[in-house]
N, CA, C and O atoms as CSV, one atom per row, in Angstrom:
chain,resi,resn,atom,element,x,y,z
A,1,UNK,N,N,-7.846,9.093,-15.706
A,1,UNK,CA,C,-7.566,8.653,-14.351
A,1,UNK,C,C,-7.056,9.833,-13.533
A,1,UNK,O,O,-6.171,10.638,-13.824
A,2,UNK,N,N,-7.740,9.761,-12.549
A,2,UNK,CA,C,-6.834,11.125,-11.486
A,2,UNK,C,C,-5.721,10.684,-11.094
A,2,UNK,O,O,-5.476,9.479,-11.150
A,3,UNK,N,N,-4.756,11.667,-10.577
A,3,UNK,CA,C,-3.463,11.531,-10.053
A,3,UNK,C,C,-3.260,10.761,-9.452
A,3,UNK,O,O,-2.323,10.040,-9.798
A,4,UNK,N,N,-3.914,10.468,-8.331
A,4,UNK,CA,C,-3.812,9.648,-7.074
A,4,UNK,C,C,-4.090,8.509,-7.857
A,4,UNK,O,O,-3.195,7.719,-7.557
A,5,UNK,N,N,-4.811,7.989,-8.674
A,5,UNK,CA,C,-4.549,6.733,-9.237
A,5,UNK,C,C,-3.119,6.633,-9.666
A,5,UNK,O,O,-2.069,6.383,-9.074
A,6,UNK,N,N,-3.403,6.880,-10.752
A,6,UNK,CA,C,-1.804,7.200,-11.397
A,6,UNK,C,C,-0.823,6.703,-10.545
A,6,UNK,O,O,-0.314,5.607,-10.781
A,7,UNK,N,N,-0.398,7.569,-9.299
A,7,UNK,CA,C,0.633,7.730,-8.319
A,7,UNK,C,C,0.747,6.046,-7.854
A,7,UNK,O,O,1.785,5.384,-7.877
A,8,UNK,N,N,-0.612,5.567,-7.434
A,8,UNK,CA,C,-0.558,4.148,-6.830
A,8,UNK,C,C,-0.187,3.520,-7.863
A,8,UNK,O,O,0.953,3.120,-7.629
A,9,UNK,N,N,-0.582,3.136,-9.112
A,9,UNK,CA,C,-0.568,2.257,-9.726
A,9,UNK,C,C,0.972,2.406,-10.361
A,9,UNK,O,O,1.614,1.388,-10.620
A,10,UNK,N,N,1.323,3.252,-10.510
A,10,UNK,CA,C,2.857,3.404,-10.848
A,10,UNK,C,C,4.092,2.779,-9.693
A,10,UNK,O,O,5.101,2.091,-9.848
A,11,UNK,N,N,3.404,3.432,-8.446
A,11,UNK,CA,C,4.483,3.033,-7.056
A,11,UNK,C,C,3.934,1.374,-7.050
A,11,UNK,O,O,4.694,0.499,-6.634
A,12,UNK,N,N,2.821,1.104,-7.452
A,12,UNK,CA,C,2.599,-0.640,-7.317
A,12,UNK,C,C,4.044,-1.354,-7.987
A,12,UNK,O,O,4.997,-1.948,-7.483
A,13,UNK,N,N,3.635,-0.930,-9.514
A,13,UNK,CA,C,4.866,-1.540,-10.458
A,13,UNK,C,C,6.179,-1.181,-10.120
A,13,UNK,O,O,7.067,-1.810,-10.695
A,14,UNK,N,N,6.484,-0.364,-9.365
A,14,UNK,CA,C,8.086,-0.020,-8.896
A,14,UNK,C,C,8.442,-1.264,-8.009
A,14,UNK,O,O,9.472,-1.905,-8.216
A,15,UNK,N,N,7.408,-1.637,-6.848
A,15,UNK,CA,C,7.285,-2.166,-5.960
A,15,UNK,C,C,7.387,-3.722,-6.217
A,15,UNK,O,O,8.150,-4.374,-5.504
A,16,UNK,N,N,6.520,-4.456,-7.383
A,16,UNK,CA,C,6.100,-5.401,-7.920
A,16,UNK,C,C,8.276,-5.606,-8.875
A,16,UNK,O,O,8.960,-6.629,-8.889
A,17,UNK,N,N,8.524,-4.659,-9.273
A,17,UNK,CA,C,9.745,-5.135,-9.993
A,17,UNK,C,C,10.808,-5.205,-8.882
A,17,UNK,O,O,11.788,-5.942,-8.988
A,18,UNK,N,N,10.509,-4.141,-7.439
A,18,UNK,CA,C,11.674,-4.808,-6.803
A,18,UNK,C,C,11.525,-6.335,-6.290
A,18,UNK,O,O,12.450,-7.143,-6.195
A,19,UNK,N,N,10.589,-6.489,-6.076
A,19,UNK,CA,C,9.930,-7.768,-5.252
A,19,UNK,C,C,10.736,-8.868,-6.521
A,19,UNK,O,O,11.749,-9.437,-6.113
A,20,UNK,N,N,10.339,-9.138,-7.898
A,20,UNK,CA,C,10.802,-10.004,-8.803
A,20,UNK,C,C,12.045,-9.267,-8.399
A,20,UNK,O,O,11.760,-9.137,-7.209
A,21,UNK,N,N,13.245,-8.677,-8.527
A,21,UNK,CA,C,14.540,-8.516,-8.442
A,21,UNK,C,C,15.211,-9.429,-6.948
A,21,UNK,O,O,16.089,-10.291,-6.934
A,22,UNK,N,N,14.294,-8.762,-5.613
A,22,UNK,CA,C,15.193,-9.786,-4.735
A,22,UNK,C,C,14.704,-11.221,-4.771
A,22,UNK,O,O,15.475,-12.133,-4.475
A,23,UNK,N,N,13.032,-11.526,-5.242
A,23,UNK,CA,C,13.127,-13.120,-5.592
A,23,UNK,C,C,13.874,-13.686,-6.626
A,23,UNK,O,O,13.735,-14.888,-6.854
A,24,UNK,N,N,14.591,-13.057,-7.242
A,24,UNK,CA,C,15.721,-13.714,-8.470
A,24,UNK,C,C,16.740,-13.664,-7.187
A,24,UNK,O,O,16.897,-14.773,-6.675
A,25,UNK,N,N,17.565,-12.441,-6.483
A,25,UNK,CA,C,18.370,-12.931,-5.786
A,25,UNK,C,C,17.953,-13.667,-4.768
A,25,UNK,O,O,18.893,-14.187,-4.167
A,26,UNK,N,N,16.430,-14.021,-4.149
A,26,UNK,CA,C,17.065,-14.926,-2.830
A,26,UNK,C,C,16.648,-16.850,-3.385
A,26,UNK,O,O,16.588,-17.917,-2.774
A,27,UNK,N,N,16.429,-16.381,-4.964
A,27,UNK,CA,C,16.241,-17.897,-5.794
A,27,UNK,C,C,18.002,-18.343,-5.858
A,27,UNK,O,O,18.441,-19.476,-6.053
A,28,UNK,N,N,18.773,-17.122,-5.638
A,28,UNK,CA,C,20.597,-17.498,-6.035
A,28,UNK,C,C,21.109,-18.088,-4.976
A,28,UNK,O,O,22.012,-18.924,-4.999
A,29,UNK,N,N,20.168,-17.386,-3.379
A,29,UNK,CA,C,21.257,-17.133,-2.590
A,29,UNK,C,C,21.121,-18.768,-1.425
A,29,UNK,O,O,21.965,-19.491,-0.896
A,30,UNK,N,N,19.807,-18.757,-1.453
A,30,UNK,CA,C,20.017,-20.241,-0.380
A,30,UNK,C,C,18.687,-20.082,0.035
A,30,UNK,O,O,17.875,-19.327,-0.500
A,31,UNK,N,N,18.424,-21.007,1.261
A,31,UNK,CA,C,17.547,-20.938,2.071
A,31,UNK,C,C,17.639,-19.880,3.283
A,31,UNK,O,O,16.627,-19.247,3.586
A,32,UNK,N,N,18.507,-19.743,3.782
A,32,UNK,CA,C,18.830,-18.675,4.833
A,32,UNK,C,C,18.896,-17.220,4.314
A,32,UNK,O,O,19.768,-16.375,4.518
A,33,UNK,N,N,17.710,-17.136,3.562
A,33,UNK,CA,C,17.634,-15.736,2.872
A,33,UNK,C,C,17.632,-15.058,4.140
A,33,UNK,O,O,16.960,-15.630,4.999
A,34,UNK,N,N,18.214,-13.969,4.498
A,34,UNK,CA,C,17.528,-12.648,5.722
A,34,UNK,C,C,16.591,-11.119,5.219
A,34,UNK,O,O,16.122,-10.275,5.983
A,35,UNK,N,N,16.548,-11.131,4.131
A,35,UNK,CA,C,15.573,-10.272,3.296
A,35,UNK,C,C,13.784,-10.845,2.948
A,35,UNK,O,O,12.767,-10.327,2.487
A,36,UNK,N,N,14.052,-11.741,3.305
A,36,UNK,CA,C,12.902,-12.540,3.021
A,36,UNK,C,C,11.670,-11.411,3.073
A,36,UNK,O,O,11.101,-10.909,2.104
A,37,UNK,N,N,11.401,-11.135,4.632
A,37,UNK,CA,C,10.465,-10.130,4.984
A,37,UNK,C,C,10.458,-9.204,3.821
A,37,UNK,O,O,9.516,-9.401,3.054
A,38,UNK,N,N,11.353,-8.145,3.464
A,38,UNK,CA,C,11.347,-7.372,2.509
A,38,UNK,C,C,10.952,-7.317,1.337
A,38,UNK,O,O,10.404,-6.317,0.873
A,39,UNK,N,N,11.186,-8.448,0.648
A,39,UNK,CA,C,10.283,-9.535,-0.498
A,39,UNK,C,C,8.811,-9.883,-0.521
A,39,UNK,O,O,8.011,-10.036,-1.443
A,40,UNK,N,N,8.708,-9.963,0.893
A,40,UNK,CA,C,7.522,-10.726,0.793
A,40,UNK,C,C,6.172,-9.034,0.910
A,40,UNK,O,O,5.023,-8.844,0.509
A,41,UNK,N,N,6.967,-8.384,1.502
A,41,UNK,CA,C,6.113,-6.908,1.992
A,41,UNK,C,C,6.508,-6.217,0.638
A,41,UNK,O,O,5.427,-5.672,0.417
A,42,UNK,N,N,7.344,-5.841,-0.475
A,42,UNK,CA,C,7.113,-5.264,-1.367
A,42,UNK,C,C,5.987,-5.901,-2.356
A,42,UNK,O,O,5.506,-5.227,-3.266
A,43,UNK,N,N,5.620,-7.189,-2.124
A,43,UNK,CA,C,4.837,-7.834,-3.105
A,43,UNK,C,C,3.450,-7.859,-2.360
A,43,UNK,O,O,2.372,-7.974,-2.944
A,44,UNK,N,N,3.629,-7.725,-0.838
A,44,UNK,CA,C,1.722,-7.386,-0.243
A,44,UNK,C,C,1.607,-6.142,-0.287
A,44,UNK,O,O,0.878,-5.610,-1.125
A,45,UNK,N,N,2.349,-5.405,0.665
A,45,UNK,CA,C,2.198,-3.942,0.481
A,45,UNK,C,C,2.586,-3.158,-0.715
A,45,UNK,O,O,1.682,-2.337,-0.869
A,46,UNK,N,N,3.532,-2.993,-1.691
A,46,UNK,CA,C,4.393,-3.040,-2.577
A,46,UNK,C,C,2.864,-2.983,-3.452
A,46,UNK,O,O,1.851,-2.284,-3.474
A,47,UNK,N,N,3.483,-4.333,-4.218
A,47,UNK,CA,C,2.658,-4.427,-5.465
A,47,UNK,C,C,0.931,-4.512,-5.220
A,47,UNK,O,O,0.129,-3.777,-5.797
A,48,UNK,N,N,0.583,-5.553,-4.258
A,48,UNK,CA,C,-0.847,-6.193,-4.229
A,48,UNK,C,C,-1.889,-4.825,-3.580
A,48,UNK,O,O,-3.023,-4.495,-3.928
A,49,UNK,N,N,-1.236,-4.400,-2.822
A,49,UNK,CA,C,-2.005,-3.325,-1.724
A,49,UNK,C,C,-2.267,-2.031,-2.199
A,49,UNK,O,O,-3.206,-1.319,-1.844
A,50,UNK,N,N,-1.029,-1.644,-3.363
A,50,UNK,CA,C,-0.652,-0.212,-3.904
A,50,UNK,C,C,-1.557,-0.023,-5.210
A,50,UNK,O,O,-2.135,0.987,-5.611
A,51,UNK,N,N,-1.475,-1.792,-5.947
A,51,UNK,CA,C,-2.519,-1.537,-6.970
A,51,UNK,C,C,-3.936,-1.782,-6.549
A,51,UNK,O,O,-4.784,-1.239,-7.257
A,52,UNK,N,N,-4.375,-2.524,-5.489
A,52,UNK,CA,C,-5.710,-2.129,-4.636
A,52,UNK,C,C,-5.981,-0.858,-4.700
A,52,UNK,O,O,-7.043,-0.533,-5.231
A,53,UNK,N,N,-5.005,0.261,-4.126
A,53,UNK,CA,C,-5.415,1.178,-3.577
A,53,UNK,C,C,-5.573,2.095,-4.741
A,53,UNK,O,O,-6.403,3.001,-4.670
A,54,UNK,N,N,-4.982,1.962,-5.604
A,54,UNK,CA,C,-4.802,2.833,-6.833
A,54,UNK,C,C,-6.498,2.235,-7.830
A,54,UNK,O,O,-7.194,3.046,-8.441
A,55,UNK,N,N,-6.714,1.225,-7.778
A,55,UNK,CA,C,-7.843,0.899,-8.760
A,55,UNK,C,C,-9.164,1.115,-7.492
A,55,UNK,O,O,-10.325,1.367,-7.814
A,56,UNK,N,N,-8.870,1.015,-6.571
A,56,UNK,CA,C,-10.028,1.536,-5.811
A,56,UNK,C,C,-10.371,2.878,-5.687
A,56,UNK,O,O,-11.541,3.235,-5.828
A,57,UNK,N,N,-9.243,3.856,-5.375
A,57,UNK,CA,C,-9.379,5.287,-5.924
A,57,UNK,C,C,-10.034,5.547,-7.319
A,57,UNK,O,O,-10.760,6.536,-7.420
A,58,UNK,N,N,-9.851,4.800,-8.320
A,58,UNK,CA,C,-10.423,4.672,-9.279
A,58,UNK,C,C,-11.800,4.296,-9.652
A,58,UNK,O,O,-12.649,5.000,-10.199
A,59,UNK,N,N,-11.889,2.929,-9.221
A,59,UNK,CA,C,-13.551,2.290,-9.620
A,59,UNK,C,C,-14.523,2.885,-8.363
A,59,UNK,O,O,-15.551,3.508,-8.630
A,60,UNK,N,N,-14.176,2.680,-7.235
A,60,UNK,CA,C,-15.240,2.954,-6.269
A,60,UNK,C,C,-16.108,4.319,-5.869
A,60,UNK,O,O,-17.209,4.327,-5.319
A,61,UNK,N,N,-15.237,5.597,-6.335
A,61,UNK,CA,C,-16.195,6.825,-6.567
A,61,UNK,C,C,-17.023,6.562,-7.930
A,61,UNK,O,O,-18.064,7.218,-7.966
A,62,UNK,N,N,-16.798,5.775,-9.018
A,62,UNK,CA,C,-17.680,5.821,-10.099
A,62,UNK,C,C,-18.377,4.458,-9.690
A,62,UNK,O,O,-19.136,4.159,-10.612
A,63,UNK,N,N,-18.417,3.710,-8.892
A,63,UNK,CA,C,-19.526,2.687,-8.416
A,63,UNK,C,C,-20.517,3.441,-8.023
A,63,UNK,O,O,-21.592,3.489,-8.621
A,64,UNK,N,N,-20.198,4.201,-6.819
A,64,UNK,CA,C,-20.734,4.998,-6.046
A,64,UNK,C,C,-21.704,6.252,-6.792
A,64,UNK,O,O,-22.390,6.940,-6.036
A,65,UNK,N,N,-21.735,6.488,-8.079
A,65,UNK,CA,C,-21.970,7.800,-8.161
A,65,UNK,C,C,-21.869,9.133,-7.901
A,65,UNK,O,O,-22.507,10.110,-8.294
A,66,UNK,N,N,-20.436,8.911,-6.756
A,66,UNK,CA,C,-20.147,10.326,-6.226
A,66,UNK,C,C,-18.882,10.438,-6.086
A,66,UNK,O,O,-18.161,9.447,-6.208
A,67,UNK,N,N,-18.487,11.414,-5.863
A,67,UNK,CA,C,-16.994,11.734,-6.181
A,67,UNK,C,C,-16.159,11.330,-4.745
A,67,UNK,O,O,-16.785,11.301,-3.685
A,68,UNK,N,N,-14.801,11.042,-4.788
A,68,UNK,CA,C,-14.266,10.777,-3.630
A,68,UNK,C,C,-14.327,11.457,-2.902
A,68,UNK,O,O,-14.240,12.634,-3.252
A,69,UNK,N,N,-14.495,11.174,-1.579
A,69,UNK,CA,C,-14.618,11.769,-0.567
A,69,UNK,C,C,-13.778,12.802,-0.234
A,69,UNK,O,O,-14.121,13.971,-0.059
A,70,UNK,N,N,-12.761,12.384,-0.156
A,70,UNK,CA,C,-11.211,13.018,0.354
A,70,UNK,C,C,-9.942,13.098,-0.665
A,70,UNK,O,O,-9.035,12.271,-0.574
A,71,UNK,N,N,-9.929,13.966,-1.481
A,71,UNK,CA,C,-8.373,13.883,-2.455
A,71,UNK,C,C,-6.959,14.263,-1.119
A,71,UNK,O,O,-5.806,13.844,-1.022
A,72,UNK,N,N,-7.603,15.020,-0.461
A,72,UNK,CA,C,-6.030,15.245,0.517
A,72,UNK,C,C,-6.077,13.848,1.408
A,72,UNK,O,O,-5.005,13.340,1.735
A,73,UNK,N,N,-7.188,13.302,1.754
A,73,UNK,CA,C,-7.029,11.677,2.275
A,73,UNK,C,C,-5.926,11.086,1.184
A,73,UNK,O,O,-4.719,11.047,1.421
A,74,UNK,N,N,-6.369,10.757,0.290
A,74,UNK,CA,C,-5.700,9.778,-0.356
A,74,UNK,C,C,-4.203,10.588,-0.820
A,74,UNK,O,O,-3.120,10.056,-0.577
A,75,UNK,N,N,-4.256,11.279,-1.177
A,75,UNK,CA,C,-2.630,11.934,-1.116
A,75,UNK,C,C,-1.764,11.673,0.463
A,75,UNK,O,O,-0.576,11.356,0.522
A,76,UNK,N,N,-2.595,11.874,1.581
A,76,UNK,CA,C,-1.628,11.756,2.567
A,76,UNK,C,C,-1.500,10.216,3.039
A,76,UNK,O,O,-0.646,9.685,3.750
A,77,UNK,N,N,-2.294,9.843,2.595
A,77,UNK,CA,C,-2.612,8.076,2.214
A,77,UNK,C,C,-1.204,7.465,1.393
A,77,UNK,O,O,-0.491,6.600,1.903
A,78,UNK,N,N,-0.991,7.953,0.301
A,78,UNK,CA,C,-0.251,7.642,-0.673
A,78,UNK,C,C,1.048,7.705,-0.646
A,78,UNK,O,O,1.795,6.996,-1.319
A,79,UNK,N,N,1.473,8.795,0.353
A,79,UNK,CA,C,3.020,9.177,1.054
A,79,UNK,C,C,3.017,8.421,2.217
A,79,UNK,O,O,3.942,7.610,2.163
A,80,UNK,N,N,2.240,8.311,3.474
A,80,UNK,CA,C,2.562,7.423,4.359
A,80,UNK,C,C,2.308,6.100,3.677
A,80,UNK,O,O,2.485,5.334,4.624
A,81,UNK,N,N,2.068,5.497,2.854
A,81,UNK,CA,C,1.760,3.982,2.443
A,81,UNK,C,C,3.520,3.763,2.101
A,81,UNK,O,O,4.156,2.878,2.673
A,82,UNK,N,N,4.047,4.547,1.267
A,82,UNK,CA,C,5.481,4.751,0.451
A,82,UNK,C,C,6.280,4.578,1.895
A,82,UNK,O,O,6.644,3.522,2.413
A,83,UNK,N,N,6.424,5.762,2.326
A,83,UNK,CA,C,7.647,6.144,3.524
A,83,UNK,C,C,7.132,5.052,4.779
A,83,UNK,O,O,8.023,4.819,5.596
A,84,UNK,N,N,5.998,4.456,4.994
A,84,UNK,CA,C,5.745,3.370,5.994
A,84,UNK,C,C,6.704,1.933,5.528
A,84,UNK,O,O,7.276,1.082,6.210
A,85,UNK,N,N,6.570,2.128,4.071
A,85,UNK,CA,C,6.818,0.704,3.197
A,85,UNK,C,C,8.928,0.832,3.458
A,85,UNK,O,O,9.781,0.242,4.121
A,86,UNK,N,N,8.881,1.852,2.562
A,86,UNK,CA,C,10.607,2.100,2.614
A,86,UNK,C,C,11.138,1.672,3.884
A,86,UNK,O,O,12.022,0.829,4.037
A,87,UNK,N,N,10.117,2.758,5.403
A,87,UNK,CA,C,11.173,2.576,5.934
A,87,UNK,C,C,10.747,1.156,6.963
A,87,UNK,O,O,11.610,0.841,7.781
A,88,UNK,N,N,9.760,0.514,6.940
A,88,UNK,CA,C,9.980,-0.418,7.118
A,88,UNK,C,C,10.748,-1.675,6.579
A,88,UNK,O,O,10.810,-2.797,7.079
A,89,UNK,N,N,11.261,-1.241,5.538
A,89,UNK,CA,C,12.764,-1.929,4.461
A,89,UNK,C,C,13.939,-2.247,5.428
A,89,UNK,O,O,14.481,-3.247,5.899
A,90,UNK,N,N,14.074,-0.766,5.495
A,90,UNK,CA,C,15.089,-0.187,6.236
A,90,UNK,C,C,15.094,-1.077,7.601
A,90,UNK,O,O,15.940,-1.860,8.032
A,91,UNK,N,N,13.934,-0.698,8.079
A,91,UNK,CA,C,13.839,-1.478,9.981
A,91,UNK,C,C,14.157,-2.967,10.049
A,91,UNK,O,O,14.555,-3.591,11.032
A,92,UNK,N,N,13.847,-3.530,8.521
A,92,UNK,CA,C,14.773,-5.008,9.006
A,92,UNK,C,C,15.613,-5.060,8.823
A,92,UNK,O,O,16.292,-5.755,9.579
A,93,UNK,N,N,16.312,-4.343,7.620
A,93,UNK,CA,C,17.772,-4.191,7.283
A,93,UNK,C,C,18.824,-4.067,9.188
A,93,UNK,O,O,19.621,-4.709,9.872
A,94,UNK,N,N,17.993,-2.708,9.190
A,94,UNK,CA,C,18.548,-2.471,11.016
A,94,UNK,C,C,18.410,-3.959,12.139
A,94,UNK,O,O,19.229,-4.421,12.933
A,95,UNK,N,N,17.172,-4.355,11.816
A,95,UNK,CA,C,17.153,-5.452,12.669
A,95,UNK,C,C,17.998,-6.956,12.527
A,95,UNK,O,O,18.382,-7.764,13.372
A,96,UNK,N,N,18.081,-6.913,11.100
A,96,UNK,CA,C,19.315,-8.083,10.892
A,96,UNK,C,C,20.680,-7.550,11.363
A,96,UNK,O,O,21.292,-8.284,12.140
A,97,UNK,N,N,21.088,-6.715,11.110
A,97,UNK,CA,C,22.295,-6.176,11.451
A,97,UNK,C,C,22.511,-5.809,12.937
A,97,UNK,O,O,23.543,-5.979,13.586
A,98,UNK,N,N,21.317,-5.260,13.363
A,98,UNK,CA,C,22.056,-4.724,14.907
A,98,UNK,C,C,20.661,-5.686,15.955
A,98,UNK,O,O,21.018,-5.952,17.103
A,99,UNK,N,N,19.342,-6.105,15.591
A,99,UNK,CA,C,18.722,-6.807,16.588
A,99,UNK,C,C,17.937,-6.331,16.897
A,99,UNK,O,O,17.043,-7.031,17.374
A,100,UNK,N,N,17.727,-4.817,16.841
A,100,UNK,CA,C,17.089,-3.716,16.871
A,100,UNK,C,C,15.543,-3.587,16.528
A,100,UNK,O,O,15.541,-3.639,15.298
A,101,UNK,N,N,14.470,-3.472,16.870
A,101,UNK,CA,C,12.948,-3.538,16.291
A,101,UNK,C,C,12.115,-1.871,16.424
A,101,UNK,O,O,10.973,-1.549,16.098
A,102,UNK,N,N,12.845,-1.338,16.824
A,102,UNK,CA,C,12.091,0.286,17.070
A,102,UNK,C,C,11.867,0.602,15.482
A,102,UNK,O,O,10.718,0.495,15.054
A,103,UNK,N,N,12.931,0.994,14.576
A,103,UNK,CA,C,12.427,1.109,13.560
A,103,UNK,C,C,10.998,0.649,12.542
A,103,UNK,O,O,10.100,1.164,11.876
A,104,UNK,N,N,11.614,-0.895,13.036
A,104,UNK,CA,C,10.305,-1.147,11.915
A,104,UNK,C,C,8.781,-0.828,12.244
A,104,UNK,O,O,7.821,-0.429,11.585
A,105,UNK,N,N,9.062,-1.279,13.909
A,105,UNK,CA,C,7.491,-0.349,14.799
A,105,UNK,C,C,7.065,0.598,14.110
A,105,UNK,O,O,5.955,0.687,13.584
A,106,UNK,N,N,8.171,1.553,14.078
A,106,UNK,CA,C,7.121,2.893,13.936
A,106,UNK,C,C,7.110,2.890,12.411
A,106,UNK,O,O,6.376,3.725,11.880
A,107,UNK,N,N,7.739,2.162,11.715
A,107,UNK,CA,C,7.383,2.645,10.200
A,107,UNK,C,C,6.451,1.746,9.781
A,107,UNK,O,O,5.865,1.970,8.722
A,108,UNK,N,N,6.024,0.055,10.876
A,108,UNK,CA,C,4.887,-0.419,10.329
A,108,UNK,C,C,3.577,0.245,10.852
A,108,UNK,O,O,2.577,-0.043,10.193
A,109,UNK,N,N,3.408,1.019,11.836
A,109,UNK,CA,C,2.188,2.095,12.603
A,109,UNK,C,C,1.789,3.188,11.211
A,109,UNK,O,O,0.677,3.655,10.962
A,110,UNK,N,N,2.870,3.366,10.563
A,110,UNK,CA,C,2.642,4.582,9.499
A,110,UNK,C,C,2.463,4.075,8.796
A,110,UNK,O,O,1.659,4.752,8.156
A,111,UNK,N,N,2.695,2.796,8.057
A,111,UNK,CA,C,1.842,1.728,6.809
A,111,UNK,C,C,0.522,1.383,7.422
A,111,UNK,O,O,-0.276,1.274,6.491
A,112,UNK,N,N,-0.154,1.131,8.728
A,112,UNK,CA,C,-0.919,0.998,9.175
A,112,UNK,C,C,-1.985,2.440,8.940
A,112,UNK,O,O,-3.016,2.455,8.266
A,113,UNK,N,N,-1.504,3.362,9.554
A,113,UNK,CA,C,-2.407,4.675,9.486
A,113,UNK,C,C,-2.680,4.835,8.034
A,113,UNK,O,O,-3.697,5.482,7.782
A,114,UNK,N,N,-2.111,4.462,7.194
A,114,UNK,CA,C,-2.285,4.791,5.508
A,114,UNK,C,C,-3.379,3.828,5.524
A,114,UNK,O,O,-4.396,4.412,5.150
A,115,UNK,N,N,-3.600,2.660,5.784
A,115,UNK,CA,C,-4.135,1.872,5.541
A,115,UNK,C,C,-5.282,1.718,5.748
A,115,UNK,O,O,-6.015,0.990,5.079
A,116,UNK,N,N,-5.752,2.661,7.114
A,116,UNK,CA,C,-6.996,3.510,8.314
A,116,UNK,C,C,-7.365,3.968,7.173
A,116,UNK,O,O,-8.378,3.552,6.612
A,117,UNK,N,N,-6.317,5.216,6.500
A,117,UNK,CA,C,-6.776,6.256,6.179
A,117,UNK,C,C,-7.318,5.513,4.485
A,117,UNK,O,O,-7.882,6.259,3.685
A,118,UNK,N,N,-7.144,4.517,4.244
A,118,UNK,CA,C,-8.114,4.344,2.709
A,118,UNK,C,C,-9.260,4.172,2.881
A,118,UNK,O,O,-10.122,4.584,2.105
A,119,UNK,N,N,-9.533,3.392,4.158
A,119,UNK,CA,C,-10.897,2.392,4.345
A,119,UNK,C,C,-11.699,3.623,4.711
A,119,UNK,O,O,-12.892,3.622,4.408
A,120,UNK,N,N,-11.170,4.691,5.340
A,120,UNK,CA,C,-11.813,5.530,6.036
A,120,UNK,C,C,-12.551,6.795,5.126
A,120,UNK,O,O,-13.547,7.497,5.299
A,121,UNK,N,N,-11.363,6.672,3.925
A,121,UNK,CA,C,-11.957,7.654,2.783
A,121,UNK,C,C,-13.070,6.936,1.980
A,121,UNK,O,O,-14.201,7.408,1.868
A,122,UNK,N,N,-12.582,5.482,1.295
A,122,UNK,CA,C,-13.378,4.910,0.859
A,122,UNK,C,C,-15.454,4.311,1.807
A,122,UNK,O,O,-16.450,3.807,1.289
A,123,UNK,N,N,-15.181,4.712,3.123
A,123,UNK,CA,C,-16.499,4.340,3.651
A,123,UNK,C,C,-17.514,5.785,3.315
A,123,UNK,O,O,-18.698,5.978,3.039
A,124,UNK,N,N,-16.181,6.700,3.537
A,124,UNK,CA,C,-17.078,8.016,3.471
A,124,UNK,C,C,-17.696,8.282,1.815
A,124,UNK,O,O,-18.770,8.707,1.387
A,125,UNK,N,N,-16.318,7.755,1.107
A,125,UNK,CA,C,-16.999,7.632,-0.520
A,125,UNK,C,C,-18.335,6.753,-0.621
A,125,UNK,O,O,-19.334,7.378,-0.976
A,126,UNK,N,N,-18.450,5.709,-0.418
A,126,UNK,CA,C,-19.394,5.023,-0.381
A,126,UNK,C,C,-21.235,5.649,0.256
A,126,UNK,O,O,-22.327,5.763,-0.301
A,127,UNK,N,N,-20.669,5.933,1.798
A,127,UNK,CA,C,-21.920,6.525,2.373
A,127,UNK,C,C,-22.529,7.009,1.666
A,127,UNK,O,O,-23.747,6.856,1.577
A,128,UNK,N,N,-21.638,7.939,0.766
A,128,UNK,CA,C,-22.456,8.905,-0.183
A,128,UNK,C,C,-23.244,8.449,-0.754
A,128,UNK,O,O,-24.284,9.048,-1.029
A,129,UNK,N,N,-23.018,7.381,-1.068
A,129,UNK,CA,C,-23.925,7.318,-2.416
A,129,UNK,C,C,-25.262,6.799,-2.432
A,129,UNK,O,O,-25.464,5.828,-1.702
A,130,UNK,N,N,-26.195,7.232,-3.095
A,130,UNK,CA,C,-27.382,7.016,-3.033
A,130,UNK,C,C,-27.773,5.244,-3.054
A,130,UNK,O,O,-27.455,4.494,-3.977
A,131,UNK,N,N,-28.640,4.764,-1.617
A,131,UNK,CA,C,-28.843,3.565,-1.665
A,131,UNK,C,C,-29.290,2.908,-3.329
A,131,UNK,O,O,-29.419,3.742,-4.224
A,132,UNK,N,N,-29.461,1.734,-3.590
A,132,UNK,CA,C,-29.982,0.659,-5.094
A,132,UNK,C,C,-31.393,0.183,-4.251
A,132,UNK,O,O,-31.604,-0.479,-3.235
A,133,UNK,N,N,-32.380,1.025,-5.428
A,133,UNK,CA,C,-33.762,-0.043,-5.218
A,133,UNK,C,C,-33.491,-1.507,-5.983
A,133,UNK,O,O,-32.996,-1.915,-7.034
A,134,UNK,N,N,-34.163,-2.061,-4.722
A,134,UNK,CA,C,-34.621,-3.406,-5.702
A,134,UNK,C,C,-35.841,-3.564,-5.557
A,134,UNK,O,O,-36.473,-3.535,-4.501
A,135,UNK,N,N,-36.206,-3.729,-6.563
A,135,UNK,CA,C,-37.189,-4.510,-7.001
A,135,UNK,C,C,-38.189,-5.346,-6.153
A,135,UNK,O,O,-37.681,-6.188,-5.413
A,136,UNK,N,N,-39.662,-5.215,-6.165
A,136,UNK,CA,C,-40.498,-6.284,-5.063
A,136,UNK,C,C,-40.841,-6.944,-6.260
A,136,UNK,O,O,-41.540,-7.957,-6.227
């Protein structure tokens, strides 16, 4: 497996165990969880999205027959997906506490651009590859 797999599929499971850690605490704490969001985005973006992105780096250049398009795509892919995710953590943390929404803006725009930037590597991976005859 190349790195960039690796990297996703590892930050998935980091992501995937915090997600089970605050659903054990907001199973303790009540209904008026205020982390909720945070829970629910380490387990889409977090776990579901990170191991997408990590097994697609993986299977879809060997679908394709050709090599990925972009390794510095998906590396700069792989850090804004992380630091979009964190600090959109952070931006509700700020927003429960002070009311505040600038944070999470700009750190959900930078989970967003990561997100550009897979589809965008993965179309170019794809283009490549030599069309499938079928059969008359």
């Amino acid at each position: 497996m190349s790195k960039i797999t690796v990297w996703f599929i590892k930050s998935a499971m980091v992501y995937f165990m915090l997600a089970v850690i605050l659903g054990l605490h907001m199973a303790v704490s009540g209904a008026q969880y205020p982390y909720m969001p945070i829970h629910a985005h380490f387990n889409l973006l977090g776990w579901i999205s990170m191991m997408i992105y990590g097994v697609g780096y993986h299977i879809l250049p060997r679908f394709s027959g050709k090599p990925l398009y972009s390794e510095r795509i998906a590396e700069w892919q792989f850090w804004l997906a992380n630091i979009g995710l964190v600090g959109m953590t952070l931006g509700w943390i700020v927003r429960s506490w002070q009311g505040g929404s600038r944070m999470l803006l700009i750190f959900s725009i930078v989970e967003a651009v990561s997100s550009v930037m897979f589809v965008v590597n993965m179309f170019k991976t794809i283009k490549a590859a030599p069309a499938l005859q079928v059969a008359k």
